[in-house]
C-alpha positions in Angstrom: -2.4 15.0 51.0 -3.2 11.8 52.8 -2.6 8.1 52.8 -5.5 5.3 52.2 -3.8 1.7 51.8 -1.0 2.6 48.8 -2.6 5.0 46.9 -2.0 8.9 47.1 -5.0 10.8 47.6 -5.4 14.6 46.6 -7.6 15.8 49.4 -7.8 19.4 47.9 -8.9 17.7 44.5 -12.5 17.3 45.9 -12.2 20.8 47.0 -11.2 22.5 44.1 -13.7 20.9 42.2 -16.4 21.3 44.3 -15.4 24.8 45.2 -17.7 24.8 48.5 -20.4 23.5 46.7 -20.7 24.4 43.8 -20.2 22.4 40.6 -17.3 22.1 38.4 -18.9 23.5 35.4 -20.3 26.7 37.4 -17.0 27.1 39.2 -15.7 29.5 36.4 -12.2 28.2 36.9 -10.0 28.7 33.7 -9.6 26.2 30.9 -5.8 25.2 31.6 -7.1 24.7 35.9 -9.8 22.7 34.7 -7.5 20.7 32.2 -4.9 20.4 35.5 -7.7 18.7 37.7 -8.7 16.4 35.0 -5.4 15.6 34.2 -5.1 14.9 37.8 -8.2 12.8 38.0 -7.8 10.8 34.4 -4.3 9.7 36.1 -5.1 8.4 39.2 -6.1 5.0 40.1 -8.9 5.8 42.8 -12.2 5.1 42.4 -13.6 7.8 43.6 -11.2 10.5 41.4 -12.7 8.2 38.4 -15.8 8.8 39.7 -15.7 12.6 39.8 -13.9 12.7 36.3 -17.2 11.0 35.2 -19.2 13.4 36.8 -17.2 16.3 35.6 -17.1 15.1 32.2 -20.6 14.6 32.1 -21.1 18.3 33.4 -18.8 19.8 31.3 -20.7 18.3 28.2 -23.3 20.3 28.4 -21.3 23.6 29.2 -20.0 26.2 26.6 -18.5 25.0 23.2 -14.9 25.1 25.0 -15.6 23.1 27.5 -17.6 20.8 25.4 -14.4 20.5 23.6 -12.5 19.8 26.6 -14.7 17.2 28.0 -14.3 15.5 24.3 -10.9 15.1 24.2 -11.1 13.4 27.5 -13.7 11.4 26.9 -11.2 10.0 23.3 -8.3 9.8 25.6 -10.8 7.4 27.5 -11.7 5.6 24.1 -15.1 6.3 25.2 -15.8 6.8 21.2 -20.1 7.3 21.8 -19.6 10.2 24.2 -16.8 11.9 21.2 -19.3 11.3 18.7 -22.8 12.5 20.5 -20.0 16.0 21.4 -19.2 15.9 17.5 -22.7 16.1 16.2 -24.1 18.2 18.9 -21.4 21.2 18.7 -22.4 22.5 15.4 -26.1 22.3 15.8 -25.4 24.2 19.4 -23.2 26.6 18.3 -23.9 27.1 14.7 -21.5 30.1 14.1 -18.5 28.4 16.4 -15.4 26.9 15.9 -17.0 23.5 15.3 -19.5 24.9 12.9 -16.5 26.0 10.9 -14.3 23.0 11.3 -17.0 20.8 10.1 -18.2 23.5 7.2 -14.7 23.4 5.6 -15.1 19.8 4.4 -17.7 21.3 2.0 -13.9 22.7 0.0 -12.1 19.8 0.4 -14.6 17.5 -1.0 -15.4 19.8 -4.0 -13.8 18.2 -7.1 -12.1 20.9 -9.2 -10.0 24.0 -7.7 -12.9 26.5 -9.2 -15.3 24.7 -7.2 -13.0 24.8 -3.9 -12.7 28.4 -4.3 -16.5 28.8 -4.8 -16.8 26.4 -1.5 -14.0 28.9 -0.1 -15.5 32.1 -0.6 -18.8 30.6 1.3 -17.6 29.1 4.1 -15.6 32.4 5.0 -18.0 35.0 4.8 -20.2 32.7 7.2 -16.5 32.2 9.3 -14.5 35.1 8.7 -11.4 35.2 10.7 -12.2 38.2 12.2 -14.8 36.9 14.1 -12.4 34.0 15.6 -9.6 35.1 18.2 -6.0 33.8 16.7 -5.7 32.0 19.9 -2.7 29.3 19.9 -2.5 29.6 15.8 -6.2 29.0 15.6 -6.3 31.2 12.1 -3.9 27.9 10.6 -7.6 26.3 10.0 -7.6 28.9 7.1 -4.3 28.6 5.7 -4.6 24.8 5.6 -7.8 25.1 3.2 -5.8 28.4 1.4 -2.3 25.7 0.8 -4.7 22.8 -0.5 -6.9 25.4 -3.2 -3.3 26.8 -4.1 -1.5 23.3 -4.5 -5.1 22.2 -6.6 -4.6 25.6 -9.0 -0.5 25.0 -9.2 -1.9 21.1 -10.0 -4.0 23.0 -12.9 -1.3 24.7 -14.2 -2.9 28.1 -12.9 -0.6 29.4 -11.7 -1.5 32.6 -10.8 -4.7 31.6 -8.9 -2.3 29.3 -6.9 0.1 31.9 -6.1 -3.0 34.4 -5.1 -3.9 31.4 -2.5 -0.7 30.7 -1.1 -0.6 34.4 -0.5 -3.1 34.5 2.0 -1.4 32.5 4.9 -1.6 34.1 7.8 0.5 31.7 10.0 4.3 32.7 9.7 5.6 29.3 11.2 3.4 26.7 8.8 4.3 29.4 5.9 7.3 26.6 5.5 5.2 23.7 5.6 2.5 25.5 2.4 5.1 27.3 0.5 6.8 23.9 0.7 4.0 21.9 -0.5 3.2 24.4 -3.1 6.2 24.1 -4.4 6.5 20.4 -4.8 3.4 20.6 -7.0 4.6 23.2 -9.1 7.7 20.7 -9.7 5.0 17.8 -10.5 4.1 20.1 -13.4 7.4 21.5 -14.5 7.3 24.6 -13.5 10.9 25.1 -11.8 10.8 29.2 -11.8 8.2 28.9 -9.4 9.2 25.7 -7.9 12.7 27.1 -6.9 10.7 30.9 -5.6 8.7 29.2 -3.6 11.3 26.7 -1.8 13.4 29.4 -1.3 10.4 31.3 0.9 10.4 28.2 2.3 13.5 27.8 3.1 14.2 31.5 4.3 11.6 31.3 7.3 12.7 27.6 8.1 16.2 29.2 8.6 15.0 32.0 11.1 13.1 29.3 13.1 16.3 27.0 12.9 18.7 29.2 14.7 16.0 31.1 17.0 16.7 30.3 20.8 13.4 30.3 22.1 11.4 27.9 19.5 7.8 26.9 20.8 6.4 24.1 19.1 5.4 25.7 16.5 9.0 27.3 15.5 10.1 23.8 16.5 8.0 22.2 13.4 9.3 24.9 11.1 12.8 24.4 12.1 12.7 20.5 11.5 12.4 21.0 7.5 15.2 23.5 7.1 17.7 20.9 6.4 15.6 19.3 3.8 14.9 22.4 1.7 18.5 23.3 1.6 18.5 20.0 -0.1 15.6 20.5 -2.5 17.1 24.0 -3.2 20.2 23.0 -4.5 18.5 20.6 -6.4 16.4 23.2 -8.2 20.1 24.8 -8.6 21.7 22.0 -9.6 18.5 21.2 -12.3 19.2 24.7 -13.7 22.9 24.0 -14.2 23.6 27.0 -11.2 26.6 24.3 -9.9 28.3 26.5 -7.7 25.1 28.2 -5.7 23.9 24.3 -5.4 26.9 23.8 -3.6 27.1 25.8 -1.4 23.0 24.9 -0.1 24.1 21.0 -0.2 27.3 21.6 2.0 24.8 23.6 4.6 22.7 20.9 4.4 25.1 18.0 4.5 26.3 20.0 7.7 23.0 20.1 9.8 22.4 16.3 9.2 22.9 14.7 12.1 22.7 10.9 10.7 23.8 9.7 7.4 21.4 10.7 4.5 21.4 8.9 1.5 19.8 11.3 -0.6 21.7 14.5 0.6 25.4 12.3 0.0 23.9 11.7 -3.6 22.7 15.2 -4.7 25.7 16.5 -3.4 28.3 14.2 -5.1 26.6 14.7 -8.3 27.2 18.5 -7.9 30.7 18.1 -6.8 31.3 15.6 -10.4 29.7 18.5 -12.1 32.6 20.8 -10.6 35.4 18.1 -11.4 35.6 17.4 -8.0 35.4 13.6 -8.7 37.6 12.2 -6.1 35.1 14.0 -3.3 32.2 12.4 -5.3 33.4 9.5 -4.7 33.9 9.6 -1.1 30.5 11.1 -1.0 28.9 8.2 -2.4 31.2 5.4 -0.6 29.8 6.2 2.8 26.1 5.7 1.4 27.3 2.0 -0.4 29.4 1.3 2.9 26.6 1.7 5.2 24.1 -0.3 2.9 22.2 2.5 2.0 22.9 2.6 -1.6 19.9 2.3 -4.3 20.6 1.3 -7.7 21.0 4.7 -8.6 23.8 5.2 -6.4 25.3 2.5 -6.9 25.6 2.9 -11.1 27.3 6.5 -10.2 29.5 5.3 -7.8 30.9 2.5 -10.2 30.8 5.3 -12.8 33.3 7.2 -10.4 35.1 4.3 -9.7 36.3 4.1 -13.5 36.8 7.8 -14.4 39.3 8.0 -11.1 40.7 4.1 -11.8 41.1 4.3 -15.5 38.7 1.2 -15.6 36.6 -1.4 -13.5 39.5 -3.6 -12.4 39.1 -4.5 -9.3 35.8 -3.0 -8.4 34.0 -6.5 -7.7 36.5 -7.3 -5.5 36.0 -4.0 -3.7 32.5 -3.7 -3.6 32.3 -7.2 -2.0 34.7 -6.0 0.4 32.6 -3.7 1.4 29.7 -6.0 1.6 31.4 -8.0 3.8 32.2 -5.3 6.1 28.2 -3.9 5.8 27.5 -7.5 7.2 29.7 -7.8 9.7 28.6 -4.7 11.1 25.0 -5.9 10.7 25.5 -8.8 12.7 27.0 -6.6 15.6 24.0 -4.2 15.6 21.6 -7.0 15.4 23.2 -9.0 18.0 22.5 -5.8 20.4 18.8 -5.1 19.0 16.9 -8.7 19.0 13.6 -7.8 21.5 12.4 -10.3 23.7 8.5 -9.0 23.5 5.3 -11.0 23.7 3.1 -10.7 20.2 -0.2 -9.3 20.6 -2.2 -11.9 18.9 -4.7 -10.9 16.2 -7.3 -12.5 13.8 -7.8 -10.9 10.7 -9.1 -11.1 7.3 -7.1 -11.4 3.9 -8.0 -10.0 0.9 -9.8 -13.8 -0.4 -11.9 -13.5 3.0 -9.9 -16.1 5.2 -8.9 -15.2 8.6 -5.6 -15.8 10.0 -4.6 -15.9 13.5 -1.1 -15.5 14.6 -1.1 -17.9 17.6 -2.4 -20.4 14.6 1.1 -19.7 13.1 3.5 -20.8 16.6 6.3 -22.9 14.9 6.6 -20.5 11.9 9.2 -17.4 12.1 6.7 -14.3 11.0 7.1 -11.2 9.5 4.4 -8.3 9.8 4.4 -5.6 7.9 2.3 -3.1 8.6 1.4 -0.3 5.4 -1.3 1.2 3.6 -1.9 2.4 0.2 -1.3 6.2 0.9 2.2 5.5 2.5 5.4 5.9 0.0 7.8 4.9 1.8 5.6 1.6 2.7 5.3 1.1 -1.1 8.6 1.6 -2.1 9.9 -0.8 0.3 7.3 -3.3 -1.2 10.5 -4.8 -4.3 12.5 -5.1 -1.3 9.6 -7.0 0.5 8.8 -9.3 -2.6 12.8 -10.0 -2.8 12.8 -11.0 0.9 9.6 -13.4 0.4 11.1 -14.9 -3.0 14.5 -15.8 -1.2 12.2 -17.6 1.7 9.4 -18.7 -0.6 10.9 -22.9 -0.1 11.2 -22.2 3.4 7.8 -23.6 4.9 9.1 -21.9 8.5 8.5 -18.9 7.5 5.5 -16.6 6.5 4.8 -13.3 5.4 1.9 -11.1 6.5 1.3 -7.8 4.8 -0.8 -5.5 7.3 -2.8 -2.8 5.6 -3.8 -0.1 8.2 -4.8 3.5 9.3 -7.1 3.8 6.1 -7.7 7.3 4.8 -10.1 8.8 3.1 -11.6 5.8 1.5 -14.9 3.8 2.2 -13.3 1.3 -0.1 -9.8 0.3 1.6 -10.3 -3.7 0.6 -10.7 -2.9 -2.9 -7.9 -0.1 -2.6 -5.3 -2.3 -1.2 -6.4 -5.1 -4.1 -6.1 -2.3 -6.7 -2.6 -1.6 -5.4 -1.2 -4.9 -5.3 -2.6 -6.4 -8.2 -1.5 -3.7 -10.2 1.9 -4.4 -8.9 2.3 -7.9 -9.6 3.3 -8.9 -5.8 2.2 -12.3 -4.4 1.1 -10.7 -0.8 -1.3 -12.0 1.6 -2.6 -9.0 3.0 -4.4 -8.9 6.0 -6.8 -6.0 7.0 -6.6 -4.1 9.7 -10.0 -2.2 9.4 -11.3 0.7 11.9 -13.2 -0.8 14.8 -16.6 0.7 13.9 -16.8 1.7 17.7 -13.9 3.3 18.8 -12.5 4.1 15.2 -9.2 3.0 15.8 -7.3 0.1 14.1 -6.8 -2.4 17.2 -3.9 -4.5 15.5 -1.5 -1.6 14.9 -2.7 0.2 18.2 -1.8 -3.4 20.4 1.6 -3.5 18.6 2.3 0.4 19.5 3.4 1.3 16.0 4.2 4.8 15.7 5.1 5.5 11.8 4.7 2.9 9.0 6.2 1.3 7.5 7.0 -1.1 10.4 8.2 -4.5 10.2 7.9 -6.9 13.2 9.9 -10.3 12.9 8.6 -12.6 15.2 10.0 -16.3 16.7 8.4 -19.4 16.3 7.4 -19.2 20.1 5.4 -15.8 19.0 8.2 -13.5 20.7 8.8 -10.1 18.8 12.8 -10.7 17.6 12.9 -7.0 15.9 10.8 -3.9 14.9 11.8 -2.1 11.7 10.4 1.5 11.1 10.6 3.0 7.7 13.0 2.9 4.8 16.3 4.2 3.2 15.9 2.7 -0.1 18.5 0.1 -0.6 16.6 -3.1 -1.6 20.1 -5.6 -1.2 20.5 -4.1 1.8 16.9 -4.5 3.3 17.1 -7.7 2.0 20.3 -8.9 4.0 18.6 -6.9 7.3 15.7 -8.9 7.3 17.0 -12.1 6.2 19.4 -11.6 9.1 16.9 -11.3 11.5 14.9 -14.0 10.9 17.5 -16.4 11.2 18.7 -14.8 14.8 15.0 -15.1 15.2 15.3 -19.1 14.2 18.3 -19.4 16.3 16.1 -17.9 19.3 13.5 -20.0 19.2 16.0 -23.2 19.7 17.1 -21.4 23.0 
């Protein structure tokens, strides 16, 4: 390794590449060398590594279908989006029995309408792709099971049952087994079919709990360990639903154990098991710590007053309490918010409502914004949406500040501007919603990309000098408490912008 002005140069990068003249492609080093060198290359600030990672790329483009592959996911990571989509169309026409030809032959299930015709599709696409004639290679085979969970989740959707449970028996992949029986079983809740429902979580559950307390986890075991806590909770509410009381307690407590951070639901399914065992008093306390850290949704809060009078004798007192605790919630806010507010630069944008009228943030300096960013497909972005609408009636006479609803990462629709004005309308909320459309280029929504959003929904709150203040992610439920966050945070924001 040498020196040239302040960059570090790999010397023996040339020469591994080159291997004494001969070309990358030809050099029959293995896939993870080859990804080691371009990692190498992509990272470094020399021209003339950039140079060779063009060349190499370019080379390996026109190699076998893995390093096709390779070169493809380089070329996205270099948001060169023409190069991924010439690789794209080229791999299946190349290799026509490969794993791109069957990647790209499965859409011909998903997009078939009724879970007969999947299954037709199915039965197709795997004799031309049996999984016998593709190595199970880093859980390669979980192409199949994803196709075999959605045909199963569309029969259990049908009310066939049977044909759904012959599907879901088919997964090969022991770790996502957690993730499809899971899924499965939601569905056959949609429907009502709770024998199933509860069989099926419980297979769920059992493999989740091997992964959970295995030492070694790869990622894989890592992603069916992450849901074990969560099924112990949708267990005991299958338990609880069938009036099994004292087996639903003891899956709650488990999971009320593992959870690391306060869960609203959990606290709630398990004091409503515990009232159901005349264990009020511990009900209570269950259901305090949710209200107490202004987490409580209406739901919570009617059983907690409920609790309140069975172990008071009556509701005396329980205003006085319950804006006790409302004052201590806020207090606490303040202190946390104090110790958040971000002193960040917002990317500015210009976008498009729903009417057809572009907006652009630096047009709104002097105003104290708030973007949310959501789309249609999102839950939790639509069940923070009565929270939202509170927020923006409260502020509605306040000409310094403006809401701006962000609909992003479309899926699945060639119709996302009608979609979002479906959604809305059908709602009754008084949004202006902006549209953050795919660039028809790179295929990725700049607005959310240049504001590094990671999840939505995600909630930005932004000064009158165009300084991010705060970044909210998600949501817990509580509508007065959401409410009081964000109205908080736009006046820090306010007081900020005097500074």
């Amino acid at each position: 390794m040498r020196k040239r002005s302040n960059i570090v140069v790999w010397v023996p990068l040339v020469a591994l590449i080159l291997l004494a003249g001969k070309s990358f492609a030809q050099s029959k080093v293995s896939l993870d060398s080859t990804k080691k060198i371009l990692n190498k290359l992509y990272k470094s600030n020399d021209l003339q590594d950039k140079a060779i990672l063009k060349d190499d790329l370019k080379e390996l483009a026109a190699g076998d279908e893995n390093e096709m592959l390779l070169a493809m996911s380089y070329y996205y990571q270099l948001k060169d989006q023409r190069a991924v989509d010439s690789i794209n169309n080229l791999l299946p026409v190349k290799f026509p029995n490969g794993v791109s030809a069957r990647n790209a032959g499965v859409d011909s299930v998903y997009k078939s309408k009724t879970p007969l015709q999947k299954e037709i599709a199915y039965n197709k696409w795997i004799k031309k792709f049996p999984p016998s004639s593709f190595p199970d290679i880093d859980h390669d085979h979980i192409h199949y099971d994803y196709v075999r969970s959605a045909i199963a989740d569309e029969y259990a959707a049908d009310h066939n049952s049977a044909k759904a449970i012959e599907f879901i028996n088919m997964l090969e992949e022991e770790f996502w087994k957690t993730n499809g029986y899971s899924g499965l079983a939601g569905e056959f809740i949609k429907v009502g079919d709770t024998v199933n429902a509860e069989l099926y979580t419980k297979k769920a559950m059992d493999i989740a709990a091997k992964y959970y307390y295995a030492k070694d986890n790869d990622n894989a075991g890592k992603f069916a360990a992450s849901g074990y806590p969560s099924l112990l909770s949708r267990y005991a509410q299958l338990l609880y639903a069938h009036k099994e009381y004292k087996d639903a307690l003891s899956y709650v407590d488990k999971s009320y154990a593992l959870n690391t951070d306060l869960s609203p639901g959990t606290n709630f399914l398990y004091a409503q098991v515990l009232a159901k065992l005349n264990r009020n008093q511990e009900a209570y306390d269950k259901l305090e710590a949710v209200v107490k850290a202004g987490k409580a949704n209406p739901e919570t809060v009617e059983m907690f007053k409920s609790l309140y009078v069975e172990l008071h004798g009556s509701d005396k007192g329980y205003d006085a309490y319950t804006a006790l605790i409302r004052q201590g919630f806020l207090a606490d806010l303040q202190k946390k918010l104090t110790k958040e507010i971000l002193n960040i630069q917002a990317p500015d944008f210009t976008l498009t409502d729903l009417d057809g009228n572009k907006v652009t943030l630096a047009d709104l300096k002097g105003k104290i914004v708030i973007l949310d960013f959501w789309a249609t497909w999102c839950a939790p972005c639509k069940a923070s949406f009565p929270a939202m609408q509170m927020a923006k009636n409260k502020f509605k006479n306040d000409p310094d500040v403006k809401f701006l609803f962000i609909h992003t990462w479309e899926r699945g629709t060639t119709t996302p501007v009608e979609d979002a004005r479906a959604f809305i309308k059908s709602k009754g909320y008084d949004f202006q919603v902006l549209m953050d459309l795919k660039d028809p280029d790179t295929k990725e929504n700049k607005v959310v990309g240049s504001y590094k959003v990671s999840g939505i929904p995600s909630k930005f709150v932004i000064d009158k000098n165009g300084v991010i203040r705060y970044h909210l992610m998600g949501f817990d439920g509580s509508n007065e408490a959401a409410v009081d966050e964000l109205s908080m945070m736009i006046d820090f924001a306010k007081q900020k912008s005097q500074n």
